[in-house]
LOROPA-683934 format. One record per atom (N, C-alpha, C): residue in three letters; x, y, z. Coordinates in steps of 0.1 Angstrom, whole numbers, plus 5000, padded with zeros to 4 digits. Example, Ala and Ser with C-alpha at 12.3 -4.5 7.8 and 13.67 -1.06 7.14 Angstrom:
<sites>
ala513249435078
ala512349555078
ala513249675078
ser512849785071
ser513749895071
ser512950005079
</sites>
This chain:
<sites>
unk500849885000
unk500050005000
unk500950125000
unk500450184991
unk501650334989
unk501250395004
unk502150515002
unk501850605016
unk502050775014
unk500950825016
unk500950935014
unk502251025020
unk502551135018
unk503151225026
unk502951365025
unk502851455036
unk503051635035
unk503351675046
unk504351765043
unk504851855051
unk504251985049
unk503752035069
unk503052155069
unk503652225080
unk503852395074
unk505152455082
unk504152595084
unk503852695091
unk503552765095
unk504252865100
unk504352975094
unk505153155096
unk504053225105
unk504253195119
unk503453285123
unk503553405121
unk504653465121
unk504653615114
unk503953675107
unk504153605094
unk503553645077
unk501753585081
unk501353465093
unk500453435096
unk499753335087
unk501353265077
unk500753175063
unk500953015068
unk499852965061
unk500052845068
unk500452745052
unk501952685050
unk502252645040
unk501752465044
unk501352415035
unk501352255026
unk502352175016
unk503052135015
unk503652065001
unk503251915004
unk502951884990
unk502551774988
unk503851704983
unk504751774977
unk506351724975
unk507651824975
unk508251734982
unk509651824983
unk510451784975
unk511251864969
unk510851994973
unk509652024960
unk509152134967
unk507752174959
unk507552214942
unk508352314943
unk509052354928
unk508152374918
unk506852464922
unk505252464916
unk506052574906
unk505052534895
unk505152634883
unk504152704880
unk502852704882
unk501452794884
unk501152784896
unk500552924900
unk499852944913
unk498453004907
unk497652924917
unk495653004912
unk495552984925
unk494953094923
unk494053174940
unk492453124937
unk492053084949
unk490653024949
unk489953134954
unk489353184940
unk488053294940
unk488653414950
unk489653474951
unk489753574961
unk489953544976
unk489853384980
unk489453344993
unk490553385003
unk492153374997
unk493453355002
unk493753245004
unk493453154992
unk493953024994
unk494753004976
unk496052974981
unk496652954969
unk497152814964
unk496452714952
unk496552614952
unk498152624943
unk499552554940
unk500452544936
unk500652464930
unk500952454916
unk500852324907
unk502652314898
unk502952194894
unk503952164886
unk503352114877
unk502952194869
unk502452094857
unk500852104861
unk500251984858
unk498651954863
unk498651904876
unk500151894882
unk499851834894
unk500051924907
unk499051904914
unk499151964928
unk499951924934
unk500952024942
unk502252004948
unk502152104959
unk501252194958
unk501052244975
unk499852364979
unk499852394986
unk498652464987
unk498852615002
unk498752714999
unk498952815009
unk498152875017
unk497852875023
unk496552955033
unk497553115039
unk496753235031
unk496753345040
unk496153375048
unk496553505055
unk495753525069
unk495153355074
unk495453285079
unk495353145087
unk494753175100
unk495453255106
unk494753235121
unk493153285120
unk492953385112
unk491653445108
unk491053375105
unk490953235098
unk490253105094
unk490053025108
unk490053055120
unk489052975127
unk488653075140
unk488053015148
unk487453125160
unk488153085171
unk488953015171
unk490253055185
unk491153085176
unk491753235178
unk492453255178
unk493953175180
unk493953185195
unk495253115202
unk495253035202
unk494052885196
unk494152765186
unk494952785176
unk495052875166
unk495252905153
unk496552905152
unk497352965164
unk499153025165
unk499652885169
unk498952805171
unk499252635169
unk499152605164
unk498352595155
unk498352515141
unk499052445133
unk499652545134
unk501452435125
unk502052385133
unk502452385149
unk503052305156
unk502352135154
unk501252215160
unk499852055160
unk500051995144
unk499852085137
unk500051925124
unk501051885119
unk502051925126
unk503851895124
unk503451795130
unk503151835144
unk503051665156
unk502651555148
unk500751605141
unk500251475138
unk500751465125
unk501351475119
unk502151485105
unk502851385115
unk504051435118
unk504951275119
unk504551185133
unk503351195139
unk503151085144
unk502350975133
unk501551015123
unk501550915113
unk502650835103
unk503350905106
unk504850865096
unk505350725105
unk505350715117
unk506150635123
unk505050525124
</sites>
């Protein structure tokens, strides 16, 4: 059975919540979904990653949100193992 993989890294600063679907990513078109701030990243026809602006603004705890990328680092490689 194949096995998926993605790494998801989070700039609280910039407040962007990055996705790659492969590393390294190396997308050749970017399309924004309808204005939303969501940038899908493609190589070709393939999706290879996906960006979320303003991130923390995308849920209603805040101080859940400035976790985000910690928490799906964690559950990111506690699936791996």
């Amino acid at each position: 059975m194949r096995r998926e993989q993605m790494w998801i890294d989070y700039d609280q600063e910039a407040d962007v919540l990055y996705v790659s679907l492969k590393r390294p990513q190396r997308a050749t078109d970017t399309r924004e979904l309808a204005s939303k701030g969501v940038l899908l990243r493609y190589r070709g026809k393939e999706l290879v990653g996906v960006t979320i602006l303003e991130a923390s603004k995308r849920t209603k705890d805040r101080k859940k949100a400035t976790n985000t990328g910690r928490d799906l680092r964690r559950s990111a490689k506690s699936r791996r193992r």
